[in-house]
N, CA, C and O atoms as a GROMACS GRO file, in nm:
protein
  552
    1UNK      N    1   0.766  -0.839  -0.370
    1UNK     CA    2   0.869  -0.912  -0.440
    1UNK      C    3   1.003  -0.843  -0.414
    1UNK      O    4   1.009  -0.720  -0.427
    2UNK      N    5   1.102  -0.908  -0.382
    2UNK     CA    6   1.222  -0.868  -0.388
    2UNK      C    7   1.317  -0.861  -0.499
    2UNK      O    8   1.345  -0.965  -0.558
    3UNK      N    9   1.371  -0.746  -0.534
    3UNK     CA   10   1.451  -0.737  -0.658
    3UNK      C   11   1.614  -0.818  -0.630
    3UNK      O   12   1.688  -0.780  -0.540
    4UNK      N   13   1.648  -0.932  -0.723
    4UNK     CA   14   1.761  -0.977  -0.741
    4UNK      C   15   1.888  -0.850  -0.783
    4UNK      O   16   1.878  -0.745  -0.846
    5UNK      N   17   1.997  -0.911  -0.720
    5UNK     CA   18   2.101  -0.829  -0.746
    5UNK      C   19   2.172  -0.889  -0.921
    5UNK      O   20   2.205  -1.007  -0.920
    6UNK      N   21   2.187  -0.834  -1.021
    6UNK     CA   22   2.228  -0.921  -1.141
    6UNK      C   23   2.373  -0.960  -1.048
    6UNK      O   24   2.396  -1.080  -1.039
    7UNK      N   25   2.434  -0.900  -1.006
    7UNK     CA   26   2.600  -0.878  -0.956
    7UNK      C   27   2.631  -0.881  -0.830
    7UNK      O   28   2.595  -0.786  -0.761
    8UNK      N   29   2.710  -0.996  -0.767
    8UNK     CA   30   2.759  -0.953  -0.658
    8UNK      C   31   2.844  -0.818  -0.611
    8UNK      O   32   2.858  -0.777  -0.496
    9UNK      N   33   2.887  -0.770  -0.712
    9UNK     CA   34   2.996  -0.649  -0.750
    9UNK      C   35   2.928  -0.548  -0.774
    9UNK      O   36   2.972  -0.448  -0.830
   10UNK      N   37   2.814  -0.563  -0.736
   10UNK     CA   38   2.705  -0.406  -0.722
   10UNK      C   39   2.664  -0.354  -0.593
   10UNK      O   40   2.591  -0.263  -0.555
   11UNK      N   41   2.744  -0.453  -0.534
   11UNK     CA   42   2.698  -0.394  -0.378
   11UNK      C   43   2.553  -0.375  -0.292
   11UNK      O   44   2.540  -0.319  -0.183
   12UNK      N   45   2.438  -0.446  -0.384
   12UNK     CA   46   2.310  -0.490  -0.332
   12UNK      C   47   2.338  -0.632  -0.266
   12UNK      O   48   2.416  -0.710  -0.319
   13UNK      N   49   2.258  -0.670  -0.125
   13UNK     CA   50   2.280  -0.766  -0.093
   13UNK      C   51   2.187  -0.886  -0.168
   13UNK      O   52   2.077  -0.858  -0.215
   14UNK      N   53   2.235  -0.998  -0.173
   14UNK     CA   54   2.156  -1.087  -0.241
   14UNK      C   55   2.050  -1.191  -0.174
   14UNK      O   56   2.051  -1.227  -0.056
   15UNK      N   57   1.966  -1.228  -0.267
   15UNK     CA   58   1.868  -1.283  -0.216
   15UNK      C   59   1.897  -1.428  -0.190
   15UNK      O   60   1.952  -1.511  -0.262
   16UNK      N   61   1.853  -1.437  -0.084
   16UNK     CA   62   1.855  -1.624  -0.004
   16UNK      C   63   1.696  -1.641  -0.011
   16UNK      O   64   1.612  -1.557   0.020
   17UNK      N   65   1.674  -1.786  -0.062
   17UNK     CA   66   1.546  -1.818  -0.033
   17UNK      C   67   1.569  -1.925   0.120
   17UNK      O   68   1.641  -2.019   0.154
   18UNK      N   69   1.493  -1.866   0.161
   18UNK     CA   70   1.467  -1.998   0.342
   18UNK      C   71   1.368  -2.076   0.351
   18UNK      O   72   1.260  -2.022   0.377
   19UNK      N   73   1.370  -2.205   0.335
   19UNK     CA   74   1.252  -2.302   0.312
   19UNK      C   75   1.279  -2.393   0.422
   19UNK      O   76   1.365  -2.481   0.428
   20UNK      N   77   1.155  -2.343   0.546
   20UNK     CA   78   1.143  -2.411   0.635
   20UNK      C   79   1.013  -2.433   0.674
   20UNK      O   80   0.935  -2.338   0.662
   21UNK      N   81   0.972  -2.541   0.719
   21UNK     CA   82   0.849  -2.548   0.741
   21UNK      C   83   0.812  -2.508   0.920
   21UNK      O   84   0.698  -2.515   0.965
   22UNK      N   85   0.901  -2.479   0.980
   22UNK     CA   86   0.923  -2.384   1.133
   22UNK      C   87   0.947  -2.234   1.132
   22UNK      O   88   1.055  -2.186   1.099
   23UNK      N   89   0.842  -2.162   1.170
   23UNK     CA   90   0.869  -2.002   1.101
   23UNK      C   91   0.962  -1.945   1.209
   23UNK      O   92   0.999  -1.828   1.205
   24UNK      N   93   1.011  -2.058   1.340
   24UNK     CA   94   1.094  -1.933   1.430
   24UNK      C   95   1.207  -1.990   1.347
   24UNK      O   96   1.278  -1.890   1.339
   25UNK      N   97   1.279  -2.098   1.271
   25UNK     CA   98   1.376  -2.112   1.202
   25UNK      C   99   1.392  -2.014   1.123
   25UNK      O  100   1.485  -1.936   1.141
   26UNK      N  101   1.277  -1.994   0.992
   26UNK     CA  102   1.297  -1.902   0.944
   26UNK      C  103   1.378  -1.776   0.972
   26UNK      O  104   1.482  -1.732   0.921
   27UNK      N  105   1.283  -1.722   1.088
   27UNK     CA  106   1.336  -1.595   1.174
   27UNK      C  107   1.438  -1.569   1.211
   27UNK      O  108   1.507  -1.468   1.225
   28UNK      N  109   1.444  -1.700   1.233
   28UNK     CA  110   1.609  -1.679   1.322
   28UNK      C  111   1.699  -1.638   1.194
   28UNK      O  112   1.765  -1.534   1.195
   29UNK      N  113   1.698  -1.706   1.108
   29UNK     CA  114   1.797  -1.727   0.981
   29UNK      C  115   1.793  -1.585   0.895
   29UNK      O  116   1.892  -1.546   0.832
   30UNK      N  117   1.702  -1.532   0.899
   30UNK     CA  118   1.636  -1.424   0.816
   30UNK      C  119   1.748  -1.342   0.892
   30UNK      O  120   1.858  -1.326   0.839
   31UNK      N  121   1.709  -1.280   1.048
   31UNK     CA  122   1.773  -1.203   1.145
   31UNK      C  123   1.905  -1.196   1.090
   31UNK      O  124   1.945  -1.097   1.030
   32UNK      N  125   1.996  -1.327   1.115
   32UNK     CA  126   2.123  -1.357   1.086
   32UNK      C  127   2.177  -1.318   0.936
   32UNK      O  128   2.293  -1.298   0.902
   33UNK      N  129   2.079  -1.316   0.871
   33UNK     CA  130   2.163  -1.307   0.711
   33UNK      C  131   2.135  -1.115   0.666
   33UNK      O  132   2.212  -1.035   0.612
   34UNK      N  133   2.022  -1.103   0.706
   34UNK     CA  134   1.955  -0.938   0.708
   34UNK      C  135   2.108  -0.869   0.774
   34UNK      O  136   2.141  -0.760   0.727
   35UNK      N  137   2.173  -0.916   0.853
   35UNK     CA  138   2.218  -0.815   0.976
   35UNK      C  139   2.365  -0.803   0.846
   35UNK      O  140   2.410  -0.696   0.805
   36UNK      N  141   2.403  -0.910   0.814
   36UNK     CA  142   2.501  -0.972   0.719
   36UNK      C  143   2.499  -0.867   0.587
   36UNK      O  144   2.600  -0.822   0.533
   37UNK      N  145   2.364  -0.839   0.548
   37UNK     CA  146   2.386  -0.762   0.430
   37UNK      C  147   2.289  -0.842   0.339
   37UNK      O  148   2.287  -0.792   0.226
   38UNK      N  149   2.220  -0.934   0.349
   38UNK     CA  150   2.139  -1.034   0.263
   38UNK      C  151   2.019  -0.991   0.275
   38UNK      O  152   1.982  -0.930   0.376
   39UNK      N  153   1.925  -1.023   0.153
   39UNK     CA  154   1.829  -0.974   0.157
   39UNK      C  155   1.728  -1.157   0.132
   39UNK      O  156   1.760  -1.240   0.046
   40UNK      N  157   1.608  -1.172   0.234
   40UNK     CA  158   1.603  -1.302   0.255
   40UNK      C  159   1.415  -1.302   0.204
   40UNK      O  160   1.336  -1.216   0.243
   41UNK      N  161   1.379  -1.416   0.117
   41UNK     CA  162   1.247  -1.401   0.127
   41UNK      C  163   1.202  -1.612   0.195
   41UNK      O  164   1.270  -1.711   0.226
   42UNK      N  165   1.085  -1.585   0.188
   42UNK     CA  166   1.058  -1.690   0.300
   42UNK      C  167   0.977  -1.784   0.232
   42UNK      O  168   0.931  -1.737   0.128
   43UNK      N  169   0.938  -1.917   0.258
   43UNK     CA  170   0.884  -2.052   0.218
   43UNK      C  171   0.871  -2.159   0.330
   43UNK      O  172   0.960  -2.233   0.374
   44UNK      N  173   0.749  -2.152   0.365
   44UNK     CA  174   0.720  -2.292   0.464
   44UNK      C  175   0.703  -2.413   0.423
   44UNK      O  176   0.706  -2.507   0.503
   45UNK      N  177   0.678  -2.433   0.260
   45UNK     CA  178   0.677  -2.603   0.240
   45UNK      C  179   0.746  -2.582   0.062
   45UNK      O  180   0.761  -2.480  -0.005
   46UNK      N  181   0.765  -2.675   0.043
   46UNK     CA  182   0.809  -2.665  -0.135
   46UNK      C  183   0.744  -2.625  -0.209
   46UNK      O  184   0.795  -2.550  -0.293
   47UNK      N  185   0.569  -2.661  -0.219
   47UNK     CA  186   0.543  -2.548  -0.306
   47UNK      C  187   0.516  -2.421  -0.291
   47UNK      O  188   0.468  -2.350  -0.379
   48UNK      N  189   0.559  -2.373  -0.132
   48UNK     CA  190   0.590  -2.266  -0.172
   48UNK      C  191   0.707  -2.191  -0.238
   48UNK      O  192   0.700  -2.096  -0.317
   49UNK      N  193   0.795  -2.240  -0.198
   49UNK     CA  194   0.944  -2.254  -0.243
   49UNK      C  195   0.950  -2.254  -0.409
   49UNK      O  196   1.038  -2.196  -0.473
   50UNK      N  197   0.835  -2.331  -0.469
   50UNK     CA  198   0.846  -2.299  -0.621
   50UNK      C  199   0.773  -2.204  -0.700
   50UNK      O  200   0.802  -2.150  -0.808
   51UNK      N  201   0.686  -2.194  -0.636
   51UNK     CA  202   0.657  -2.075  -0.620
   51UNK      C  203   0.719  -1.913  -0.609
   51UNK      O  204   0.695  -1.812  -0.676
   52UNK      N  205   0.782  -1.931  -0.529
   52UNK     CA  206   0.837  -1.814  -0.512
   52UNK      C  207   0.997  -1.838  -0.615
   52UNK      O  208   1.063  -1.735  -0.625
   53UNK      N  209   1.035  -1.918  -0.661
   53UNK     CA  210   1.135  -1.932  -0.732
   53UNK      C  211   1.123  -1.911  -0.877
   53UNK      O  212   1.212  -1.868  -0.949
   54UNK      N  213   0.980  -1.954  -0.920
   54UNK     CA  214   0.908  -1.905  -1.032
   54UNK      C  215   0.926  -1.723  -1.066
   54UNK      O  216   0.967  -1.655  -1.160
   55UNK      N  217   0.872  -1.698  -0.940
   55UNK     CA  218   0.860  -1.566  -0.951
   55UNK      C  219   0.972  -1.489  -0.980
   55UNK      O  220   0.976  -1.400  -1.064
   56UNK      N  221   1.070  -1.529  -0.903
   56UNK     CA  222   1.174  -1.454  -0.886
   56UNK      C  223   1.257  -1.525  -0.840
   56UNK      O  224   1.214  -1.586  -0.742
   57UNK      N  225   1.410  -1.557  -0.879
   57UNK     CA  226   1.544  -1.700  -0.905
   57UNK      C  227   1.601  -1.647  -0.768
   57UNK      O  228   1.615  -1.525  -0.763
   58UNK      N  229   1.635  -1.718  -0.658
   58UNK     CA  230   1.762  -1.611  -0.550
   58UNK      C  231   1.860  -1.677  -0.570
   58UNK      O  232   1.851  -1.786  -0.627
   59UNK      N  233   1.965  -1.631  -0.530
   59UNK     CA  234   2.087  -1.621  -0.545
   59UNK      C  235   2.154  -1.825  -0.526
   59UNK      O  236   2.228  -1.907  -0.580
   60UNK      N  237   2.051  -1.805  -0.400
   60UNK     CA  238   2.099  -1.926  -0.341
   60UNK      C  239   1.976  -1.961  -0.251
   60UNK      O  240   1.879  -1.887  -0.235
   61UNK      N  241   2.000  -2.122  -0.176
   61UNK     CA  242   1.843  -2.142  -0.109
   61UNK      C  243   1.937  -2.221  -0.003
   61UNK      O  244   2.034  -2.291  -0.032
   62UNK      N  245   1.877  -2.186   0.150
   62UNK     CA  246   1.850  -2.272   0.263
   62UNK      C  247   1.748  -2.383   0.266
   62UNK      O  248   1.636  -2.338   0.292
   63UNK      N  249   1.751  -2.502   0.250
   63UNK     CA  250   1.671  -2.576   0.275
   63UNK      C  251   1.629  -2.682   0.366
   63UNK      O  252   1.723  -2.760   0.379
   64UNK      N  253   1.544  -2.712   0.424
   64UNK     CA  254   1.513  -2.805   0.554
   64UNK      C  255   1.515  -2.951   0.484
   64UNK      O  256   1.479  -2.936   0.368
   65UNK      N  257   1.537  -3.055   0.504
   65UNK     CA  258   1.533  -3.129   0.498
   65UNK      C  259   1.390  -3.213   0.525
   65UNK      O  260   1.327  -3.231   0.421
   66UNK      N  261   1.344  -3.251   0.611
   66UNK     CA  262   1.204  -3.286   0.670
   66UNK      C  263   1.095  -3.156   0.607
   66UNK      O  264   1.153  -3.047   0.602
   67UNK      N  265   1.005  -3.153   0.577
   67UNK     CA  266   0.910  -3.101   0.525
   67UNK      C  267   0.800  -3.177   0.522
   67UNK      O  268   0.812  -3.299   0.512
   68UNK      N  269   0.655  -3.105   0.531
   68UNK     CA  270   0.531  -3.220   0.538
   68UNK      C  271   0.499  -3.230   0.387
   68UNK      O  272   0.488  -3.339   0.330
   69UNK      N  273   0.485  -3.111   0.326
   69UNK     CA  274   0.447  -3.202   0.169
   69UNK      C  275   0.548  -3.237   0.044
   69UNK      O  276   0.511  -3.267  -0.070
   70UNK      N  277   0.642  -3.230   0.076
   70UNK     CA  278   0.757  -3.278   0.015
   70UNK      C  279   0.918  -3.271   0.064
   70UNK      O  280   0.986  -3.177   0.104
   71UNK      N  281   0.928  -3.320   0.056
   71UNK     CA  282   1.083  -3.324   0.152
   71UNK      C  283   1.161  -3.263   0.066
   71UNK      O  284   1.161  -3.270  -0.057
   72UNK      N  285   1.260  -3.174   0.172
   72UNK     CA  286   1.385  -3.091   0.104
   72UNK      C  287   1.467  -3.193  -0.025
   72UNK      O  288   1.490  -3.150  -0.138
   73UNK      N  289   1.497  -3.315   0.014
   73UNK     CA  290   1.593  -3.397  -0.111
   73UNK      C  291   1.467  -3.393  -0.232
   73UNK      O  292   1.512  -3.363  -0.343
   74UNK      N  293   1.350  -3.413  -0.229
   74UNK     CA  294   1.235  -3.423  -0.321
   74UNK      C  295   1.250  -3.256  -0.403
   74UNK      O  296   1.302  -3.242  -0.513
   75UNK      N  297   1.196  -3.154  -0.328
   75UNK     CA  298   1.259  -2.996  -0.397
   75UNK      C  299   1.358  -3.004  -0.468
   75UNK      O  300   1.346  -2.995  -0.590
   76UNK      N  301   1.473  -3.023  -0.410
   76UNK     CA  302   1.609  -2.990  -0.486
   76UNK      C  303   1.649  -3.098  -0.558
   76UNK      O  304   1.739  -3.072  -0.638
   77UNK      N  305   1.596  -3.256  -0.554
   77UNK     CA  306   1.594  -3.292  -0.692
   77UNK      C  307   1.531  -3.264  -0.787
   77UNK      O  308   1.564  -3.322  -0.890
   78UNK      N  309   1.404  -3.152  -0.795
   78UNK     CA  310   1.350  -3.103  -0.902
   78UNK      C  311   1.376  -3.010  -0.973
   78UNK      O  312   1.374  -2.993  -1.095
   79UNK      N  313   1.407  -2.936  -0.869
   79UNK     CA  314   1.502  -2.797  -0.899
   79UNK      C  315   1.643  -2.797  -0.980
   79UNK      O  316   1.672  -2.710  -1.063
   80UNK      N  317   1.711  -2.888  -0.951
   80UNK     CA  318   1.819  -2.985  -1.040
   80UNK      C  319   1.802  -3.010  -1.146
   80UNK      O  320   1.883  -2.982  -1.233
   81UNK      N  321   1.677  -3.078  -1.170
   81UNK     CA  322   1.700  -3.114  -1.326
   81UNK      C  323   1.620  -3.032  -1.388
   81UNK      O  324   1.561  -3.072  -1.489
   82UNK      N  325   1.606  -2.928  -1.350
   82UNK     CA  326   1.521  -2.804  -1.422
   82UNK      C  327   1.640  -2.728  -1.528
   82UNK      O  328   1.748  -2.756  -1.475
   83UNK      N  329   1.656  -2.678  -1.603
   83UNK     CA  330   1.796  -2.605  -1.706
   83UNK      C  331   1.774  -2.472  -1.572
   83UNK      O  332   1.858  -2.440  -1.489
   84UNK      N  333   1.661  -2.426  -1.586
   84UNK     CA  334   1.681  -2.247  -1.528
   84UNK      C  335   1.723  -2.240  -1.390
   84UNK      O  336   1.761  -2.137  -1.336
   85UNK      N  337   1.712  -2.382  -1.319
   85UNK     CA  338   1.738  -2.357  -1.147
   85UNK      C  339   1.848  -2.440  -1.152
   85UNK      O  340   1.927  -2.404  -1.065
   86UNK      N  341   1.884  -2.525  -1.207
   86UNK     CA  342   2.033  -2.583  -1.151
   86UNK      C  343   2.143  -2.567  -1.125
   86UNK      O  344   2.217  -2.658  -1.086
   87UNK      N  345   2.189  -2.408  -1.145
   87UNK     CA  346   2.289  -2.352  -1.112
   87UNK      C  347   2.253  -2.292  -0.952
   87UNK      O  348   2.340  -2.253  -0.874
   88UNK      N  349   2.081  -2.293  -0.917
   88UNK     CA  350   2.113  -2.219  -0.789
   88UNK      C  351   2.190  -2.316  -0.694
   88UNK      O  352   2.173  -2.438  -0.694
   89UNK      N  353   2.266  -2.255  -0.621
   89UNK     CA  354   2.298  -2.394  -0.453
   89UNK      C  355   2.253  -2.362  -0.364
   89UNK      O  356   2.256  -2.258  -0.298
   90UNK      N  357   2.189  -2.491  -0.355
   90UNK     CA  358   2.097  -2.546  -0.199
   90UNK      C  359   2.196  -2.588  -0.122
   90UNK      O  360   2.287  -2.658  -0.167
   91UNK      N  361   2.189  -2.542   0.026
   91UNK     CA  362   2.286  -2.577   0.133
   91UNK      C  363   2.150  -2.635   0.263
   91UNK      O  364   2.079  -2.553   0.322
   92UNK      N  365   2.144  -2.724   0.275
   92UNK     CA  366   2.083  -2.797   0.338
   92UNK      C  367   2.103  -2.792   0.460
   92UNK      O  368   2.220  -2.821   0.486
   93UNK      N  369   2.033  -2.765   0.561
   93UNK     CA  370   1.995  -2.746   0.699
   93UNK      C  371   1.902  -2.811   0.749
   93UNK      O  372   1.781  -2.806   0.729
   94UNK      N  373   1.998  -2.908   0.852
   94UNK     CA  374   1.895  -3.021   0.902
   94UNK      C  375   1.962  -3.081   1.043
   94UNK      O  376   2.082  -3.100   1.064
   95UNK      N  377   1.827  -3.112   1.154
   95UNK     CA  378   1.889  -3.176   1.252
   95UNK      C  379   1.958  -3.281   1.271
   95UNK      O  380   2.030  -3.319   1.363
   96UNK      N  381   1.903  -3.353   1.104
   96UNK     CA  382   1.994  -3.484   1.139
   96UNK      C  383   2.151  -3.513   1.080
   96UNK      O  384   2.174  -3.505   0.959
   97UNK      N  385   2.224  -3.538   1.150
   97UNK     CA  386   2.397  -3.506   1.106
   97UNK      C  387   2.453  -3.613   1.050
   97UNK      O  388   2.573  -3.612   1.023
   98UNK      N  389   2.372  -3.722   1.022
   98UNK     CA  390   2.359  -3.843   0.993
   98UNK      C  391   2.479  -3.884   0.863
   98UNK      O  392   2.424  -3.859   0.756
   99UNK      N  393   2.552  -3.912   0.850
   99UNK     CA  394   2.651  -3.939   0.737
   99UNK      C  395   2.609  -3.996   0.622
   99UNK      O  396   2.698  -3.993   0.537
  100UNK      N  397   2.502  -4.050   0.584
  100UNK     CA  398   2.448  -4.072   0.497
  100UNK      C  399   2.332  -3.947   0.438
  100UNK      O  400   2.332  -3.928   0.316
  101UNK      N  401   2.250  -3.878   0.511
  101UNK     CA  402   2.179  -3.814   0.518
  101UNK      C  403   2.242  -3.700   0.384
  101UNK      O  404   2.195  -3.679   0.271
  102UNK      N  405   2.403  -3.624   0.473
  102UNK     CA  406   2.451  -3.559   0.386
  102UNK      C  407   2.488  -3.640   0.237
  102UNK      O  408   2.454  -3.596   0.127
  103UNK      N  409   2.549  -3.741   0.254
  103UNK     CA  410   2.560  -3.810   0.122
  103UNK      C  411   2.437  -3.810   0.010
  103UNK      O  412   2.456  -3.806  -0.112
  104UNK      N  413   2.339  -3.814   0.058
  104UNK     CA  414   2.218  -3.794  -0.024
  104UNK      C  415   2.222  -3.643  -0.039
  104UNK      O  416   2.275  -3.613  -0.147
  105UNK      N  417   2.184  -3.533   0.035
  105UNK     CA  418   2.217  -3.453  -0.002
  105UNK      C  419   2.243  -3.415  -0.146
  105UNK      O  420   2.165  -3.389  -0.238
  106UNK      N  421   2.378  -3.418  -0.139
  106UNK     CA  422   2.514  -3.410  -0.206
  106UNK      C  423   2.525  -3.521  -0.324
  106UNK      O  424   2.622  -3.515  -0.400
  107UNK      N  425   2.461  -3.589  -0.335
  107UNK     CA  426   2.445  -3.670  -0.480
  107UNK      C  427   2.276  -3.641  -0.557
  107UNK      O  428   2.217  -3.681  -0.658
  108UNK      N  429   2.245  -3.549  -0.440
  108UNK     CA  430   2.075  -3.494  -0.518
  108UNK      C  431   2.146  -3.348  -0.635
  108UNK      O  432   2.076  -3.295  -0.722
  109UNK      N  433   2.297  -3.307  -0.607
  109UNK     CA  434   2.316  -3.174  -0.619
  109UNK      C  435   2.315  -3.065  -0.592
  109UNK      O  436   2.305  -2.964  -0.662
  110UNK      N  437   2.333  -3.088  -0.415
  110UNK     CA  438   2.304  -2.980  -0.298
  110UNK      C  439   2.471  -2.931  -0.288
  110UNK      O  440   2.569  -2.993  -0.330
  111UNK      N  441   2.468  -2.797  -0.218
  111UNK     CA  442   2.618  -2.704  -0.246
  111UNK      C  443   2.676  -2.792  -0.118
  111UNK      O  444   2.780  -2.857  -0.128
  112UNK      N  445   2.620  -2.789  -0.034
  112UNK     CA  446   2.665  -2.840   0.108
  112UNK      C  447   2.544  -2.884   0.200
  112UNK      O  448   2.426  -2.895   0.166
  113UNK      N  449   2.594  -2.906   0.314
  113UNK     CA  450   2.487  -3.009   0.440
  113UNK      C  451   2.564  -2.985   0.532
  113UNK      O  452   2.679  -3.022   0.554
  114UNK      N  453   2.440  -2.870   0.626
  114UNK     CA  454   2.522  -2.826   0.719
  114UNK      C  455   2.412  -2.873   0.867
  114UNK      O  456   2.292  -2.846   0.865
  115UNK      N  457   2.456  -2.921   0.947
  115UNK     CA  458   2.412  -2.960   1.098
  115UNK      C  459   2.316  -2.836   1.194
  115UNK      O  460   2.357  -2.726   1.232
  116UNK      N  461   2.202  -2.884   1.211
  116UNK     CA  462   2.165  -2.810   1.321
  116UNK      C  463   2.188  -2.874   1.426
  116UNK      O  464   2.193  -2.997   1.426
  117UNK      N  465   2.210  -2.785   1.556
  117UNK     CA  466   2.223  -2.665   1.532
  117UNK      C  467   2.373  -2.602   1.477
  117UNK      O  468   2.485  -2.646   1.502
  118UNK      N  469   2.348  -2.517   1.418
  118UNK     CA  470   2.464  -2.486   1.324
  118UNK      C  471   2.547  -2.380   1.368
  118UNK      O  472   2.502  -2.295   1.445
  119UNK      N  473   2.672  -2.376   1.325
  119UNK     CA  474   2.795  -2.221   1.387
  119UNK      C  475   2.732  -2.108   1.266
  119UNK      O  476   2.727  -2.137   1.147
  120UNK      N  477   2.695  -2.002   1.313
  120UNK     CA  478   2.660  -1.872   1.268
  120UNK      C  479   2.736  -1.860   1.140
  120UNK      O  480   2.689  -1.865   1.026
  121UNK      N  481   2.902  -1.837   1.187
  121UNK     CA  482   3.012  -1.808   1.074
  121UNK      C  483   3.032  -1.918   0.998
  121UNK      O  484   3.066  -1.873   0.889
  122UNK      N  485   3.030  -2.031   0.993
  122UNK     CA  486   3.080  -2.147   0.943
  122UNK      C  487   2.906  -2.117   0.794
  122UNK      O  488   2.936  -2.123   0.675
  123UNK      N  489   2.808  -2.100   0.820
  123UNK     CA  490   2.689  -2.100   0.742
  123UNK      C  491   2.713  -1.989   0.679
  123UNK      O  492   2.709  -1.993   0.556
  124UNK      N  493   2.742  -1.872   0.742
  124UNK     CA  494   2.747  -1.742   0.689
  124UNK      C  495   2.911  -1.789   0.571
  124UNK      O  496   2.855  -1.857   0.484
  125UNK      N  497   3.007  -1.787   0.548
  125UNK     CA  498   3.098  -1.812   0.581
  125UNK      C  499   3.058  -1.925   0.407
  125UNK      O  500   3.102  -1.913   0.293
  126UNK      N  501   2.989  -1.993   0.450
  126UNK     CA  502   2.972  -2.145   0.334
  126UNK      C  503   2.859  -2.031   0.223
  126UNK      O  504   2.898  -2.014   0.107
  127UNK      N  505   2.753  -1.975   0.258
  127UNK     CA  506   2.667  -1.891   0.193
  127UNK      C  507   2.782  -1.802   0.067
  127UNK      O  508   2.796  -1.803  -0.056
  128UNK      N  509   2.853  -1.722   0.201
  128UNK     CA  510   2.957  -1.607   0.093
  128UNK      C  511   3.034  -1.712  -0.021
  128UNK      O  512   3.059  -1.670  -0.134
  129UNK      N  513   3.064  -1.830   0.013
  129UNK     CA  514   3.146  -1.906  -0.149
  129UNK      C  515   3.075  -1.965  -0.192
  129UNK      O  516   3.122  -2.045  -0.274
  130UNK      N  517   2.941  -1.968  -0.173
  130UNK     CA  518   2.840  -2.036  -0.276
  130UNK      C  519   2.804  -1.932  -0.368
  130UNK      O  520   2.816  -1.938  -0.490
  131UNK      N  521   2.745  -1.808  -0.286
  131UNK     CA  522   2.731  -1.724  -0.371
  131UNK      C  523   2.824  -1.672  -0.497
  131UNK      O  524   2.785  -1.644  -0.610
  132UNK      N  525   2.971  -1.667  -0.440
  132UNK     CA  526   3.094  -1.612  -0.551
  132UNK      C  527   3.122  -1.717  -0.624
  132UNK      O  528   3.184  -1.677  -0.722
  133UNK      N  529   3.103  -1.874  -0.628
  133UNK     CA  530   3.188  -1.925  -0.683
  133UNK      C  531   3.025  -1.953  -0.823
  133UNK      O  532   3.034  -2.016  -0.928
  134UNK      N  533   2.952  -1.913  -0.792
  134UNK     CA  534   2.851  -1.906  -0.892
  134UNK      C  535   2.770  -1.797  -0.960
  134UNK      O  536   2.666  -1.798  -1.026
  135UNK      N  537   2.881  -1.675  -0.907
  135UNK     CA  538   2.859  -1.585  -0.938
  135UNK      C  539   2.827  -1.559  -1.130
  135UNK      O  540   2.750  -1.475  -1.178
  136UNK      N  541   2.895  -1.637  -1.191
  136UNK     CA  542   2.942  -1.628  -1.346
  136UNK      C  543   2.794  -1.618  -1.392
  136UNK      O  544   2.761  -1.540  -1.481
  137UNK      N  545   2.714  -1.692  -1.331
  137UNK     CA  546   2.526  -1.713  -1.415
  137UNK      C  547   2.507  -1.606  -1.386
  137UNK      O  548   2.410  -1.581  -1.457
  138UNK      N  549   2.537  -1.476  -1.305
  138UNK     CA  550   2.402  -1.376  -1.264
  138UNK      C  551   2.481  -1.227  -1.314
  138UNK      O  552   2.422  -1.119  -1.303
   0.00000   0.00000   0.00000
C-alpha cells in the first residue's frame, strides 16, 4: 500500500491512481509521473480501481475510457456521486478525440479529457493544477 501525502506542501510526492486495462500504458505513465516526483499505484479494470480506492483515496486518477468490465464514464460516474470520492479528479485518457466523447466526459464530472497519444508536459502540466487547485480536501 502506498502512503498518501495529507499535503502537497510536505514535499512527498502524491499518489495518481492509473486505470488502464493495457499494462504497457500503465508503464509508460507510471515511468513518466515516478521520474516527475509522483508516486503511482496501478488498476487494470474498475473494480480494480475501487478497490484500490477503498483502500486508500489518491490524490487524483488517470482513467481509460474503453475498459472490458466497465467503462471509464461508468467508474467515474460512480465515483461522483459517492460524498468521499467526488472531490478526487479524473483526467481521462483516451484514443478517441472525439468532441463529444470529451463532452461526456466532462458532464460525468471528469477534471479534463486529454487525447492519446498525448504531449508528456501538457498531462504532466494538467495533473500539477488538478492536484493544487484541490488541494483544500487533503
Amino acid at each position: 500500500m502506498v502512503n498518501q501525502s495529507p499535503s502537497p506542501n510536505l514535499g512527498n510526492p502524491m499518489t495518481i491512481l492509473i486505470v488502464d486495462d493495457v499494462p504497457d500504458n500503465i508503464r509508460l505513465l507510471s515511468r513518466i509521473l515516478v521520474k516527475r516526483g509522483y508516486q503511482t499505484r496501478k488498476a487494470l479494470n474498475g473494480a480494480m480501481a475501487l478497490t484500490a480506492i477503498q483502500t486508500s483515496k489518491p490524490r487524483l486518477i488517470l482513467l481509460d475510457v474503453q475498459m472490458p468490465d466497465m467503462s471509464g464514464y461508468e467508474l467515474c460516474q460512480m465515483l461522483k456521486s459517492e460524498p468521499d470520492n467526488h472531490h478526487i479528479p479524473i483526467i481521462f485518457l483516451s484514443a478517441n478525440d472525439d468532441n463529444s466523447a470529451r463532452k461526456k466526459a466532462l458532464s460525468l464530472g471528469a477534471a479534463d479529457y486529454i487525447a492519446k497519444p498525448f504531449n508528456i508536459e501538457k498531462l504532466v502540466t494538467t495533473i500539477k493544477y488538478q492536484i493544487e487547485i484541490t488541494s483544500v480536501y487533503y
